[in-house]
PLY file of the C-alpha trace (Angstrom):
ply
format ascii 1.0
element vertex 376
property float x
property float y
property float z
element edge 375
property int vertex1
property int vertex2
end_header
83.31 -81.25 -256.70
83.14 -80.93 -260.23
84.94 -79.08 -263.24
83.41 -75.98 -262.65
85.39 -74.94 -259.44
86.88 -71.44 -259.72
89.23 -70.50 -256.45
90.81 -67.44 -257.78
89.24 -64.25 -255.93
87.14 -62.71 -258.78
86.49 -59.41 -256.86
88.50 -57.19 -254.18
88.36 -54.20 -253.35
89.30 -51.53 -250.90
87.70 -48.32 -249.28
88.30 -45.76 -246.80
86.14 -43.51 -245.49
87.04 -40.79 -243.40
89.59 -42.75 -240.05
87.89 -45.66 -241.14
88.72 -48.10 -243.88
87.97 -51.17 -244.71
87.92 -54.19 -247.91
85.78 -56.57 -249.73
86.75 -60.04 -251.71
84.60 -62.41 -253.42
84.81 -65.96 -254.91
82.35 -67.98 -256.85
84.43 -71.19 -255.27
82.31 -74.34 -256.11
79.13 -73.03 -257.33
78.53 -72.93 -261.47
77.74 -69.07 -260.97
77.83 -65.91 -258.66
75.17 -64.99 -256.74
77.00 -63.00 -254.01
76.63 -58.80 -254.29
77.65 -56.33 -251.41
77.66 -52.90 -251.01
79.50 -50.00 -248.82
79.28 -46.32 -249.03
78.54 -43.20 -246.94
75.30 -42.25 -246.18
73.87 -39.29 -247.22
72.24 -36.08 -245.62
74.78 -36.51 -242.68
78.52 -36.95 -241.84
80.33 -40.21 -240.36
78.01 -42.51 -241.06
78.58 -45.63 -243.33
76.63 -48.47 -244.85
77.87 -51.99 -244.98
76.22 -55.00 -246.25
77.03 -58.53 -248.14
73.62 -60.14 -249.91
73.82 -63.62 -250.39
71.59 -64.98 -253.69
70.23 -67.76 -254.30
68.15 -69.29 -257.30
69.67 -66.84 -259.47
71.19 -63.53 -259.54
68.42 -60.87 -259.66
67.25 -60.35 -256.67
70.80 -60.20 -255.08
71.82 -57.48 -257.86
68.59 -55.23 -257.47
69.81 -54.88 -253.90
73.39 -54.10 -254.61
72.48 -51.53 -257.79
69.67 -49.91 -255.37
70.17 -49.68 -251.88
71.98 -46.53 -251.70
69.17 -44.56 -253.67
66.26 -46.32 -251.07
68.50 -44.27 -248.35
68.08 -41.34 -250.15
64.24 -41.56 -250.43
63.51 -43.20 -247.31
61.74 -41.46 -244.93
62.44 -43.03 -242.32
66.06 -42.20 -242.90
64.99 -38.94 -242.69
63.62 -39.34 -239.88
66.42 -40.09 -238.56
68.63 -37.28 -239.89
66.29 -34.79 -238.73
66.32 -35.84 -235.14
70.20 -36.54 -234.73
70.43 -32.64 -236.21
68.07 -31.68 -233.59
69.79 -33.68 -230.36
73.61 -32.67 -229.21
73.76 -36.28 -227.95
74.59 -38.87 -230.57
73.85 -41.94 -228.61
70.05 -41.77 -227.96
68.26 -44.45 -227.49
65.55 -42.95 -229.81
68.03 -42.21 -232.58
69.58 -45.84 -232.37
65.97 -47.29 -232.46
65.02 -45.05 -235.69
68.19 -45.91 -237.48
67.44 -49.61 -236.86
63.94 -48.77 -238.63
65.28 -47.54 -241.58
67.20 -50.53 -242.39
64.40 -52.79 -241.80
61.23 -50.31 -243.63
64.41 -50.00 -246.34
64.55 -53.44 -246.70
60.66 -54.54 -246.80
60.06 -51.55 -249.50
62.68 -53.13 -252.02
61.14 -56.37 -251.32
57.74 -55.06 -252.52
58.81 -52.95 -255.62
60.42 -56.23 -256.40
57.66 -58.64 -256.70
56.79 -57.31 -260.80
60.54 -57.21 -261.91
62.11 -60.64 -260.73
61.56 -62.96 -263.52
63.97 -65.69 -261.85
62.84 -68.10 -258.74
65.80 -66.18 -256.85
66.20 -64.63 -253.68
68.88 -63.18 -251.38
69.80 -62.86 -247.72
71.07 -59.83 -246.43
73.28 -58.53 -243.61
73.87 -55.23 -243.28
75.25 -52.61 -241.32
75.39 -48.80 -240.03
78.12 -47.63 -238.44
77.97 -44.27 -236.47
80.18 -42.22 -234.45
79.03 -43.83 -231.35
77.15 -47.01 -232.74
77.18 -50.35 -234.87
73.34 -50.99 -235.91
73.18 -54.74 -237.42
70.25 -55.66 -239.79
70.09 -59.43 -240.21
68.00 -60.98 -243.07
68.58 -64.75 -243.54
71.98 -66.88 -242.37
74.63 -64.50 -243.79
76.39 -63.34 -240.94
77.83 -60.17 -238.80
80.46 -60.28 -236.10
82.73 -58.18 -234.02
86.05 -58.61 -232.69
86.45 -56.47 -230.02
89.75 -56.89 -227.44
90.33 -60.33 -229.30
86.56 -61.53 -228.48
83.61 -62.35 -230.87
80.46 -60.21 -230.33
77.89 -61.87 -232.38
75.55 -58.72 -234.32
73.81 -61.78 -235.98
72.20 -64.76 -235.03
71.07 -67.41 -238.66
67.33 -67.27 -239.68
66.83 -71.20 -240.09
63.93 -72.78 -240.69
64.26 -75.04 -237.79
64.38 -72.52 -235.16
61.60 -72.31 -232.48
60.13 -68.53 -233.56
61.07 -69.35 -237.11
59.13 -72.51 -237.64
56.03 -71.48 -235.81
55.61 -68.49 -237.85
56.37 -70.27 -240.71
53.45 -73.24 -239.65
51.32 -70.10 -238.64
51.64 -69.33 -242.34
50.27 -72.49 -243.78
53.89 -73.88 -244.61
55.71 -76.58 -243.20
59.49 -77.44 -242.19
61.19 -80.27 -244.29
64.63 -81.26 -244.14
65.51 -78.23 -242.60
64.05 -76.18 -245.52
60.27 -74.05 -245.63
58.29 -76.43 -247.69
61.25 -78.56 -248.71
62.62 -75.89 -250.67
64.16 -73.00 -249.06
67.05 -73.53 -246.12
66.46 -69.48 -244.81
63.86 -68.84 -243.56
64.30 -64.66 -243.67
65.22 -63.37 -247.59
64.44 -60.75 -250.35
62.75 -62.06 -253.08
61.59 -65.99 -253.06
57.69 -64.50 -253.72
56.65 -68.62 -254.58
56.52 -68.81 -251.31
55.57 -65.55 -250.32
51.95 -64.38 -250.03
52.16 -60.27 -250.59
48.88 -59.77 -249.10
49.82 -61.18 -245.73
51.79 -58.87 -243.11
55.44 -58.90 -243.92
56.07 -59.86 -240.62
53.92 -62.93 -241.09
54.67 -64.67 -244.45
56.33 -67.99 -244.21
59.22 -66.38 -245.99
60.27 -62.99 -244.57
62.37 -59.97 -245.22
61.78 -58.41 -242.04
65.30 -57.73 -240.41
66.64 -58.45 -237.17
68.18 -55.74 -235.52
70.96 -55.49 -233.33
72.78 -53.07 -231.75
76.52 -52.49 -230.22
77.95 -49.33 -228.58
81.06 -48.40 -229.92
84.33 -48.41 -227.48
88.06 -48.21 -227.71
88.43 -52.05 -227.69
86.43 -52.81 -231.09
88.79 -54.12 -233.60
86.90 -54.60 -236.81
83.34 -55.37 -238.11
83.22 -58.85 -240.32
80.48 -59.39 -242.48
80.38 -62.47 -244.81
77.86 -65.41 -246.47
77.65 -68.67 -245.09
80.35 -69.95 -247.54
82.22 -68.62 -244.64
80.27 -69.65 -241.31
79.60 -72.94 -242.99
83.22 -73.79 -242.50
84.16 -71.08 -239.81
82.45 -70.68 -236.08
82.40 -66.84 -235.36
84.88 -67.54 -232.78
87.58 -68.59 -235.03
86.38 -65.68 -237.54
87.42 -63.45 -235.07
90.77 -65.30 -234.33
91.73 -66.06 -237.73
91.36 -62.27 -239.05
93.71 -60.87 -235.62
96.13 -63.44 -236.75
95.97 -61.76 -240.19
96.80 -58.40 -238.51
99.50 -59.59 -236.43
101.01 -61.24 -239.02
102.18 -58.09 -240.40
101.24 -54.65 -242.22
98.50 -55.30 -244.97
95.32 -53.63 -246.00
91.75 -54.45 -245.53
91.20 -55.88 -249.30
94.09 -58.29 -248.92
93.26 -59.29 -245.55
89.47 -59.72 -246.48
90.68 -62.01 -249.66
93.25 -63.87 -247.39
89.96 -64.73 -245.34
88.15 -65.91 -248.78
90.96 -67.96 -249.41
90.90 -70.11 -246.40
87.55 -70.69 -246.10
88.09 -72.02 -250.13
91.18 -73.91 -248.36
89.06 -75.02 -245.18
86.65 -76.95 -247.96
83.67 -74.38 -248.32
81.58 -75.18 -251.13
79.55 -72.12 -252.02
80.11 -68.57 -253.51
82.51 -67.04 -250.76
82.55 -63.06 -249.48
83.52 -61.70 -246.74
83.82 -57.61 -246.16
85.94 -56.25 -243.44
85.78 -52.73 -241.92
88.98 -51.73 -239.24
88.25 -49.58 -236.06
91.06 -47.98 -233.72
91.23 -51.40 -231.71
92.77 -53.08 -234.03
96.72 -53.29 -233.56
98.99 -54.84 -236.64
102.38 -55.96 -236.71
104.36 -53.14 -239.00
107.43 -55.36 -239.21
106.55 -58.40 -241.42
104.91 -58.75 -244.40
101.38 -60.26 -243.64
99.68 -61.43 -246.11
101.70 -60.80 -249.12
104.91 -63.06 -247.14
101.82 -65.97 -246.31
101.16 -65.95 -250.12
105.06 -66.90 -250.89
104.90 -69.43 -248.52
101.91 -70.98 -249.74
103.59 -70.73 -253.21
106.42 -72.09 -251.81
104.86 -75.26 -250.65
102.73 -75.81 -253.45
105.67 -75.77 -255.89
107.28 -78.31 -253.51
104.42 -80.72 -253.53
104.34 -80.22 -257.39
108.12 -80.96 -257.61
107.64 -83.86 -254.97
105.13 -85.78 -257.31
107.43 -85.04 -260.09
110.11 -87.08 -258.30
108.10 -89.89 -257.37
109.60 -89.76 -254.02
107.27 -89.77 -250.53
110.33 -89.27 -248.18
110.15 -85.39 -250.38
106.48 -85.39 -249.72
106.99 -84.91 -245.88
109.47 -81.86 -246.12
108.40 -78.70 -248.06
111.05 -77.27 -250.15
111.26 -73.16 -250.88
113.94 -72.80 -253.01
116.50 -74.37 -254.93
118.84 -74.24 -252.82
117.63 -76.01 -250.07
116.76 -78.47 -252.79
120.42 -78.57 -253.09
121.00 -79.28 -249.80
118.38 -81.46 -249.72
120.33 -83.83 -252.24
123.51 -83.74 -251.22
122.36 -84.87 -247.42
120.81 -87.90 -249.39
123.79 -88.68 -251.43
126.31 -88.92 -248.35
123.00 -90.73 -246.57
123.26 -93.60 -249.14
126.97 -93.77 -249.38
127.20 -94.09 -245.51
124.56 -96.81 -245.92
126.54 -98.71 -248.04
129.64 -97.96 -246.02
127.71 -99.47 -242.88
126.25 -102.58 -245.35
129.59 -103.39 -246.21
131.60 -103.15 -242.68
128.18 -105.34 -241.73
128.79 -107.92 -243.94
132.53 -108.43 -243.29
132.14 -108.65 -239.84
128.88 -111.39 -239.98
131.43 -113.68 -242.72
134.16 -113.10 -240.27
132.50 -114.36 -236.69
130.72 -117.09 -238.69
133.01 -118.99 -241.18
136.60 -119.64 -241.81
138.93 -119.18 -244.39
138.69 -123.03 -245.65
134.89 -123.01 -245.73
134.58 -120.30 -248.62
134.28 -121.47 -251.95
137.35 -121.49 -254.21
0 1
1 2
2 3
3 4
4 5
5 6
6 7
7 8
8 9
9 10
10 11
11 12
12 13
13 14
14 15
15 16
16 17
17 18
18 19
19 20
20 21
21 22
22 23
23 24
24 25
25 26
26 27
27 28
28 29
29 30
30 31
31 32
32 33
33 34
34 35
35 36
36 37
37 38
38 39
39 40
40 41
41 42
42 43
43 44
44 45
45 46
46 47
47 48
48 49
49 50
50 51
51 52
52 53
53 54
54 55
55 56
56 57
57 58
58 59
59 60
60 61
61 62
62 63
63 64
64 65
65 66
66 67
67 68
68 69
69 70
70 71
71 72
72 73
73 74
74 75
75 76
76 77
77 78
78 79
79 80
80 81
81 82
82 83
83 84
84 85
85 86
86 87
87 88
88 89
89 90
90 91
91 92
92 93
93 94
94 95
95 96
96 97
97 98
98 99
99 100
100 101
101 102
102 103
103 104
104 105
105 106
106 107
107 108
108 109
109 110
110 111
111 112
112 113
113 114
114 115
115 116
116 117
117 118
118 119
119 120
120 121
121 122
122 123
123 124
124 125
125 126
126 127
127 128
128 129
129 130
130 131
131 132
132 133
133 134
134 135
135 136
136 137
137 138
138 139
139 140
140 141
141 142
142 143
143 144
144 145
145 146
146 147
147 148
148 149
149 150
150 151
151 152
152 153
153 154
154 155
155 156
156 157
157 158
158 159
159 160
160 161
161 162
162 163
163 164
164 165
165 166
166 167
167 168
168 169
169 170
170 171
171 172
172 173
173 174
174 175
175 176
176 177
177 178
178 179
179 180
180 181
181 182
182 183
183 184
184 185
185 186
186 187
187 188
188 189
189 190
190 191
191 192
192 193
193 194
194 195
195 196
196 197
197 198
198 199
199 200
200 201
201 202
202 203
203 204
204 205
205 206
206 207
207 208
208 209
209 210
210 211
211 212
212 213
213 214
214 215
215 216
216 217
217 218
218 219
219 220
220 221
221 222
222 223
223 224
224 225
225 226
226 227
227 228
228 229
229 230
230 231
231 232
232 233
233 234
234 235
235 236
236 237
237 238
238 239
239 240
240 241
241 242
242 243
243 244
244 245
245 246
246 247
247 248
248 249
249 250
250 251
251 252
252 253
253 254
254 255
255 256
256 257
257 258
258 259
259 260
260 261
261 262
262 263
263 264
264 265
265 266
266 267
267 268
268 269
269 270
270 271
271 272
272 273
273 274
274 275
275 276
276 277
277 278
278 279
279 280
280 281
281 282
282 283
283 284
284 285
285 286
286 287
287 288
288 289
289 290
290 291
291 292
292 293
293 294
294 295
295 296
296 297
297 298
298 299
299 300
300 301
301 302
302 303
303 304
304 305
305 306
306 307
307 308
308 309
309 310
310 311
311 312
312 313
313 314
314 315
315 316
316 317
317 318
318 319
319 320
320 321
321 322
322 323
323 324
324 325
325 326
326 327
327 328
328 329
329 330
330 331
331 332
332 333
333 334
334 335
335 336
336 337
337 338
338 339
339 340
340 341
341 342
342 343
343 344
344 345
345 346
346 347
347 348
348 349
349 350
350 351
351 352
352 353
353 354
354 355
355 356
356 357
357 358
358 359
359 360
360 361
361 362
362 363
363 364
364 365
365 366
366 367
367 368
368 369
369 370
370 371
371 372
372 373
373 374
374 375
């Protein structure tokens, strides 16, 4: 895969707001550069509510980065944030359906106004998918751009808050054949394999509807009502999904809790490093954020034990090759003193061997020749 492979997580963090906390790891994995950003903070002009979201670049890193630096001011100016904030003052009731659909707005008008003030300041042939998400008191609002992906686990089951933008699906192709493009290979014009992302104006026409360009950054929006059972909210690129079904996203990560006590950041880098292990070969992040549902085992380690194991075992295979020997191969070895062990068990296994070699001979010389016909 080339000399350039980097599999140590180059980013990590964790954050906590308010009873809900969560972490972030990244890896560049088997790409020659980064071209992942994310983003996570609280929004602003009202309380409990908090902004997720993983962007996905490709091309370069521009368009990806203007997203990351930015989004949090666009809340600030957006109107139709505060919109939003004005009516969820006004109502007692959280959960209105008008309130849910006006916070699903504001990530997609949020979204298609950074697109546009991008077009004169991307100098690269880069673009970015983006999944993001706002999480209320009573609501998770998904915004889907592209085939990064969003799930919840929620009483050990996958609730999918994304579904991949690919060129080769029905709506997706005819709008992008409505357009005046065409569908090669799986990619718009045999170039692109999204067919939602920031950025990517070569094959964007600016003039046309937003809604209507081959390329689009007009979001997807789904929406889940919060309960008791929802565990944690998993956002990641496909360096993950490529390798991982949502299913097993979902199954993998409550392993990870049951495992033992451990944080967000070194259960979201835990989930980087398999999907590095499980033979992903792009940039790799993944952002986790925990709800009341989920339940972790306080009386092991977690993640920090599974990272002396895997130590362990790699310094076994390493002293293995060393030795030359394939029966070591087959058992791994965690410490020297099972290494010990593991030699003196041989040593009485050979010297029983002979033992039985010699007892075997004696008897076959004894059944099949006398004493007159050995040689003098």
């Amino acid at each position: 895969m080339g000399n350039y492979i980097t599999n140590d997580v180059i980013s990590s963090t964790s954050f906590i707001f308010d009873n809900i906390k969560g972490g972030v790891a990244s890896m560049q994995g088997c790409r020659e550069t980064m071209e992942d950003a994310h983003a996570m903070f609280a929004l602003p002009y009202v309380e409990e509510h908090y902004f997720c979201g993983v962007f996905d670049g490709h091309g370069g890193t521009q368009v990806s980065t203007y997203i990351e630096k930015n989004i949090e001011e666009y809340f600030k100016n957006s109107p139709e944030w505060m919109e939003y904030v004005k009516l969820l003052k006004m109502l007692p009731e959280q959960s209105s359906s008008e309130l849910v659909k006006l916070c699903g707005n504001a990530i997609t008008q949020i979204l298609l106004k950074m697109d546009e003030d991008m077009v004169p300041l991307i100098y690269d042939e880069s673009g970015s998918t983006a999944i993001t998400a706002i999480i209320t008191p009573t609501h998770i609002i998904c915004g889907n751009v592209g085939d990064s992906r969003c799930v919840l686990g929620t009483n050990g089951k996958c609730v999918e808050m994304s579904f991949d933008h690919k060129p080769n699906n029905v709506e997706e192709s005819t709008r992008i054949h409505n357009a005046g493009g065409f569908v090669t290979d799986s990619r718009v014009d045999g170039a692109l394999a999204v067919s939602r992302a920031l950025g990517d104006f070569s094959l964007k026409d600016m003039k046309v509807d937003a809604y209507l360009r081959k390329v689009s950054a007009c979001a997807e929006i789904i929406v889940h009502e919060r309960n008791m059972n929802d565990e944690f909210l998993f956002l990641s690129c496909d360096g993950v999904t490529d390798v991982f079904t949502s299913q097993e996203i979902v199954d993998s990560t409550r392993k990870i809790f049951e495992s033992g006590k451990c944080n967000m950041q070194l259960t979201a880098e835990e989930m980087v490093d398999r999907a590095f292990d499980n033979r992903s070969t792009d940039n790799i992040s993944v952002m986790i954020v925990c709800f009341d549902g989920a339940k972790f085992n306080e009386e092991y380690d977690g993640v920090i034990e599974m990272r002396r194991i895997r130590h362990d075992n790699k310094e076994a295979t390493r002293l293995a090759k060393e030795d030359n020997s394939p029966e070591k191969n087959q058992i791994p070895i965690h410490d020297k003193a099972e290494q010990l062990i593991r030699n003196e068990i041989e040593k009485n296994a050979q010297e029983e061997a002979e033992k039985l070699a010699l007892e075997e001979a004696d008897k076959y010389i004894s059944e099949n020749f006398s004493i007159f016909d050995l040689p003098k």
